[in-house]
C-alpha positions in Angstrom: -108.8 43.5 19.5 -107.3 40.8 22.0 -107.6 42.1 25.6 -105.4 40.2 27.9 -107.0 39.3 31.3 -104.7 39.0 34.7 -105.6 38.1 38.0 -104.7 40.6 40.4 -102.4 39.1 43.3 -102.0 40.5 46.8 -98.6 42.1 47.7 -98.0 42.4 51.1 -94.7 44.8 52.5 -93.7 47.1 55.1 -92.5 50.3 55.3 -91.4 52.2 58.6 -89.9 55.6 59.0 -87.4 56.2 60.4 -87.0 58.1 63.7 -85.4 61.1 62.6 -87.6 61.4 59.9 -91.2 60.8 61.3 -93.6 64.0 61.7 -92.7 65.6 58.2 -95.8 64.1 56.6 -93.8 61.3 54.9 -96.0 58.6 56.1 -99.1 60.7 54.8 -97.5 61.3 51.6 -97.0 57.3 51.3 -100.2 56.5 51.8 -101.6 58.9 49.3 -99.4 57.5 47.1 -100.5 54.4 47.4 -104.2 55.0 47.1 -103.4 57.0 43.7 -101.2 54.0 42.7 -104.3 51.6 43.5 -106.7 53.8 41.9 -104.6 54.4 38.9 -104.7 50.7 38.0 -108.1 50.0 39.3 -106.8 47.5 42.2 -110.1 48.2 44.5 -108.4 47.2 47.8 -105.7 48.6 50.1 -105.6 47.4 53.5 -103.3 47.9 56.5 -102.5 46.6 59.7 -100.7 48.3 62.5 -100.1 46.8 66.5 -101.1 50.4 68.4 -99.1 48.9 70.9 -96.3 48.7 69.1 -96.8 52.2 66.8 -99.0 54.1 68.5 -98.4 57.1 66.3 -98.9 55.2 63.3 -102.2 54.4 64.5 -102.7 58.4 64.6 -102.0 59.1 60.9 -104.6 55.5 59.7 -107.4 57.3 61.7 -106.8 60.7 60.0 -106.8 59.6 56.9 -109.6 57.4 57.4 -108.2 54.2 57.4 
């Protein structure tokens, strides 16, 4: 059997929520998402950068979940 090999590249984005929408868990429910999306296709790194400065509550939510 022929198994293909691929190099995984990194993908870098951003994602904000909105005002009206922040503090109904949406951000937690991305990341989650993501990690299941990383673990589901064995990518073994997920990384994130945030300016506390700038996002101070976004800060918040990395530290709960451990980031």
């Amino acid at each position: 059997m022929h198994e293909e090999s691929f190099e995984i590249k990194p993908i870098s984005c951003q994602i904000r929520i909105i005002e009206p929408l922040r503090n109904y868990g949406i951000g937690s429910q991305l990341a989650l998402a993501c990690e299941k999306c990383c673990k589901e296709n064995a990518i073994p790194y997920l990384g994130l950068d945030v300016n506390p400065a700038d996002n101070a509550a976004a800060k918040r939510l990395y530290e709960r979940l451990v980031y």
